[in-house]
N, C-alpha and C positions, 0 to 999 in steps of 0.2 A: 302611477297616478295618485294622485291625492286621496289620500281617505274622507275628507270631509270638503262642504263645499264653500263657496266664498260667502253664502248668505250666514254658514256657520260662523265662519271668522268675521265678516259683518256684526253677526249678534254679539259675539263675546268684545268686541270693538263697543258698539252701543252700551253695555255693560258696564264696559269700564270707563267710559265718561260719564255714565252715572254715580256710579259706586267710586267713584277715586274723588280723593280730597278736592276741596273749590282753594282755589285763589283768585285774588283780583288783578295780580302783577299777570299780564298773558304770560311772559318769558318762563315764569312759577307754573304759573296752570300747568303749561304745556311739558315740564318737565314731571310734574307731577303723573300728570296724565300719561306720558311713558314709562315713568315708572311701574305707574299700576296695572298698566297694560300688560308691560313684560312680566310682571310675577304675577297677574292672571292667567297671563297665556301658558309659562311654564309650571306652575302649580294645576293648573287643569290637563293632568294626562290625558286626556281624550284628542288634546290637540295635534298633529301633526309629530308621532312620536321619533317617525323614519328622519324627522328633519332638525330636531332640536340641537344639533352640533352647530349646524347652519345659521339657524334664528340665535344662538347664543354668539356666533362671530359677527352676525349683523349687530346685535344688541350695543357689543362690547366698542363699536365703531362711531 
């Protein structure tokens, strides 16, 4: 089972639409916006450690 729960990755989600750079172009934003994500979510050890092989094959796709 998961170690943490979806309101957790929820929050770090809300986080990082705050905290990741703005643009006006959406196709930017949004690219942005997973970027900061993905090196939020993998920089923050506390996420989902057993799985990080996985969320780095989904990343990379």
């Amino acid at each position: 089972m998961y170690q943490y729960s979806l309101a957790y990755f929820f929050n770090l989600f809300i986080r990082s639409v705050d905290e990741s750079p703005k643009a006006a172009i959406v196709p930017k934003r949004l690219e942005m916006l997973r970027d900061y994500f993905t090196f939020f979510l993998f920089t923050n050890r506390t996420a989902l450690e057993h799985h990080l092989h996985a969320l780095a094959q989904a990343a990379a796709s």
